[in-house]
C-alpha positions in Angstrom: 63.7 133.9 33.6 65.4 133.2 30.0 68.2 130.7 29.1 70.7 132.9 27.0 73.5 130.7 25.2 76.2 132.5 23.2 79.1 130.4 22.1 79.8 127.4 24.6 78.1 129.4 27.5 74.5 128.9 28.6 73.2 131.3 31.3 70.2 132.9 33.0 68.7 136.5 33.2 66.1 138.3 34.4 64.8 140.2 31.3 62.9 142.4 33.2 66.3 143.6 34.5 67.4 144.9 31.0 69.2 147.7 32.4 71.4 145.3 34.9 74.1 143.5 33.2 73.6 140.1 35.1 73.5 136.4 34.8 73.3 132.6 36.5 75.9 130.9 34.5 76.2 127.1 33.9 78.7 124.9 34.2 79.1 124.8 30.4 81.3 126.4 28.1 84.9 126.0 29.8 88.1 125.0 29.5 87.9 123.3 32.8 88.1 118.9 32.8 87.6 116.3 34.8 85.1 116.9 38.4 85.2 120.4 37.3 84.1 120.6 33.6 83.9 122.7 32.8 82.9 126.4 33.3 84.1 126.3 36.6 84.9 129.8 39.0 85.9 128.3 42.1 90.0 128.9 42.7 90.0 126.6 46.0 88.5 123.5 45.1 91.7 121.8 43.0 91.0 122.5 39.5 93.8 124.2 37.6 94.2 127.7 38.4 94.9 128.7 34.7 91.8 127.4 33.4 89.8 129.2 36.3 91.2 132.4 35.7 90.0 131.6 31.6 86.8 130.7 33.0 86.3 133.9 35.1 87.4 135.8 31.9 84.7 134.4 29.9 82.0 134.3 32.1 82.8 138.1 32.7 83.2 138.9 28.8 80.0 137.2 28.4 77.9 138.9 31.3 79.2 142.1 29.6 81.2 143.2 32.4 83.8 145.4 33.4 87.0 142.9 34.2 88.7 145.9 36.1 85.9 146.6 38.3 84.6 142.9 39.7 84.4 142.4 43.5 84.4 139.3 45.0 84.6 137.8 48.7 85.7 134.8 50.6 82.3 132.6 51.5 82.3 131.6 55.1 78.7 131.1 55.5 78.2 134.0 57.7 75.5 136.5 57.6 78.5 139.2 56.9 77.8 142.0 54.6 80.3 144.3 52.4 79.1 147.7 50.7 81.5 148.3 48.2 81.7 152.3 46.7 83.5 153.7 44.2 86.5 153.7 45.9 86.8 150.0 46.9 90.8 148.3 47.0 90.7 144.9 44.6 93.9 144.0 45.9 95.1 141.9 48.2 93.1 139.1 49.9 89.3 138.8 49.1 87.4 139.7 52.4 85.5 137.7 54.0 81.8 138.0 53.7 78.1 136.3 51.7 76.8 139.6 50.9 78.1 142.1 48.5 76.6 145.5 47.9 76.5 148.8 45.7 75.0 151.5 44.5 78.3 152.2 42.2 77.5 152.0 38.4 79.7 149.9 36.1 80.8 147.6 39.3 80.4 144.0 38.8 79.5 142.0 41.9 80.8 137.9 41.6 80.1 134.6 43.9 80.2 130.8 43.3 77.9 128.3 44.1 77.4 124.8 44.3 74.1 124.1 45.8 73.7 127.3 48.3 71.3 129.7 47.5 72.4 133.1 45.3 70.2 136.0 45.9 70.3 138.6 43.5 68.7 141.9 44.4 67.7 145.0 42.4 66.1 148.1 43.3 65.3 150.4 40.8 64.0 153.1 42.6 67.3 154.0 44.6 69.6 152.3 42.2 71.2 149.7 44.3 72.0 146.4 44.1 73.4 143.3 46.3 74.5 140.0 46.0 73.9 137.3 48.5 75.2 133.5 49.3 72.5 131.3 51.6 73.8 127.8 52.3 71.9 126.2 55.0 74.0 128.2 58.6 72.9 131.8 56.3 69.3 130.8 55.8 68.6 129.8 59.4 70.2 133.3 60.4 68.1 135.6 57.7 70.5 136.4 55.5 68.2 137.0 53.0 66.6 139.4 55.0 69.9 140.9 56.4 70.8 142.2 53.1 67.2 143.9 53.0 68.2 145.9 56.0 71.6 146.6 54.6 70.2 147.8 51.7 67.6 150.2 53.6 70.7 151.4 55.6 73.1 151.6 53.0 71.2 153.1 50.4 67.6 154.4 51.6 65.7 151.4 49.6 62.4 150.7 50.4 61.7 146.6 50.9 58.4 147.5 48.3 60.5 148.9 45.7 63.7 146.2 46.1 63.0 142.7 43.3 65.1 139.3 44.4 65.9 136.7 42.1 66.4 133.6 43.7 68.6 131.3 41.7 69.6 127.3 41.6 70.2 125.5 45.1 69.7 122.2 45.8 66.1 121.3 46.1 64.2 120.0 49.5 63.5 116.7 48.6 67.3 115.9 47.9 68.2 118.3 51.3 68.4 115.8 54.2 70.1 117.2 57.2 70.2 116.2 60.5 68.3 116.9 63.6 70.6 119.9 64.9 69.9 121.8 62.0 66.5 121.0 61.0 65.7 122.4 64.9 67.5 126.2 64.2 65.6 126.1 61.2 62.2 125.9 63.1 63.4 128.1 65.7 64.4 130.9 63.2 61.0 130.5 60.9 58.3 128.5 63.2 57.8 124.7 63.7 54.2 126.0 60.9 56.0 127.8 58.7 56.9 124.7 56.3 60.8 125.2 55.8 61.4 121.4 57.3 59.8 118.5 55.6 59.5 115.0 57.1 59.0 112.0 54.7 57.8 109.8 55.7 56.2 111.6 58.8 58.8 111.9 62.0 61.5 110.5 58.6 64.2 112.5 58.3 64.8 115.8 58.1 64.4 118.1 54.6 65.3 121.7 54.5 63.7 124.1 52.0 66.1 126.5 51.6 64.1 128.1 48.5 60.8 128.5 50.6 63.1 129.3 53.8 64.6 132.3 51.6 61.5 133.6 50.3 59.8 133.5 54.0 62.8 135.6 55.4 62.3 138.4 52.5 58.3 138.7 53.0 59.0 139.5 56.8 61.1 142.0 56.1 58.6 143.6 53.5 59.7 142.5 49.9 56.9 141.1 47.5 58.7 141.3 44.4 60.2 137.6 44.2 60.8 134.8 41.4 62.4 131.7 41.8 64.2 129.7 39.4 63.6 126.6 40.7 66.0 123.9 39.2 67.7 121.6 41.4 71.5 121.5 41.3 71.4 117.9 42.8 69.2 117.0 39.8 71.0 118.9 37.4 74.6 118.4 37.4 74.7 118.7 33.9 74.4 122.4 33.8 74.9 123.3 37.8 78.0 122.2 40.2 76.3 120.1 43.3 78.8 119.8 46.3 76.0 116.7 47.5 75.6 115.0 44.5 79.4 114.6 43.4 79.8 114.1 47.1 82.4 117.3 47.1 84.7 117.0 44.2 83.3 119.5 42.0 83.7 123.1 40.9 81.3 126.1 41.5 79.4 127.9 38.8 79.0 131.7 38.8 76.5 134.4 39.7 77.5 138.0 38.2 75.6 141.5 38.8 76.3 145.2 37.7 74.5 148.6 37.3 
């Protein structure tokens, strides 16, 4: 992955991916203040909605976008997946859904995070992409491998011929959750398969959503995988971390496009 800055703004790319116009922006580089400072893309979290709708405008005008042709959705943290074609409505309420797909050129697929996973999938063979949002309820369901079998249904893709990018999420050893969840977690991936850590042994519960995420797309067949391991929690500097501002934050923003 490569750190790309151009102005204020500091994002991520694949640069294998030259032929996607893509990125894993930063929080840096917008007019946003305060909790939210600043590049934040998040309309439903208190900041001011003028300066979101500036920061949306720049981080599309940076990922070399088409503003007329961006499709969003409402996260619920569901394992709900929209393909979007060529004919797709932009108006009105966003729908709700984690997963966006397409296989439409020039059509700009958006999400915001704050310590959930974004997936961002690519294959070049079939010319498809999708776009995918894994807080802790999606990765105990497989979302990462529902949008592999949405794409194969969709689209025709093979899971040998579709690359992932796995972007910024909090890390495991800042993930404590309780009990409840570290149990659907075993009973989704196997008490063996390593997705829930105990420190001190029988301690509490730690969720590896980035090992969880990448076990879910090798079952379903995908071998093409990297990464980018930084830690929101530990890096609120250039991420958004819902846990370590303890909520009052923005979300930064995760842009795809054939």
């Amino acid at each position: 992955m490569k750190r790309v800055e151009t102005g204020a703004l500091a994002y991520y790319r694949n640069p294998d991916w030259s032929e996607l116009r893509h990125g894993v922006f930063t929080r840096r580089g917008g007019l946003s203040s305060g909790p939210w400072a600043s590049l934040n893309v998040g309309a439903s979290n208190g900041d001011d909605p003028a300066a979101v709708r500036e920061n949306q405008r720049l981080m599309l005008r940076a990922a070399q976008v088409n503003p007329e042709r961006v499709y969003s959705c409402w996260l619920t943290h569901s394992v709900d997946a929209l393909v979007i074609d060529g004919e797709a409505r932009r108006d009105g309420p966003l729908p709700k859904a984690d997963a966006l797909l397409t296989d439409s050129p020039d059509t700009a697929l958006v999400m915001r995070f704050a310590d959930c996973v974004p997936l961002l999938y690519y294959d070049p063979a079939r010319r498809a992409i999708a776009l995918g949002h894994a807080g802790w309820r999606g990765t105990v369901r497989g979302m990462a491998g529902k949008i592999v079998r949405e794409m194969r249904a969709a689209f025709g893709c093979r899971p040998a011929d579709i690359e992932v990018l796995i972007g910024p999420a909090i890390s495991r050893r800042n993930y404590r959750v309780g009990d409840e969840v570290a149990c659907q977690a075993e009973a989704y991936f196997g008490r063996q398969a390593g997705v829930v850590w105990r420190d001190p042994p029988e301690g509490s519960p730690h969720l590896d959503l980035w090992r969880a995420n990448q076990l879910d797309l090798e079952r379903e067949g995908v071998t093409k995988l990297q990464t980018l391991e930084i830690c929101t929690f530990e890096n609120t500097r250039d991420f958004f971390s819902h846990r370590a501002e303890r909520g009052k934050t923005g979300r930064f923003g995760v842009v795809i496009s054939l």
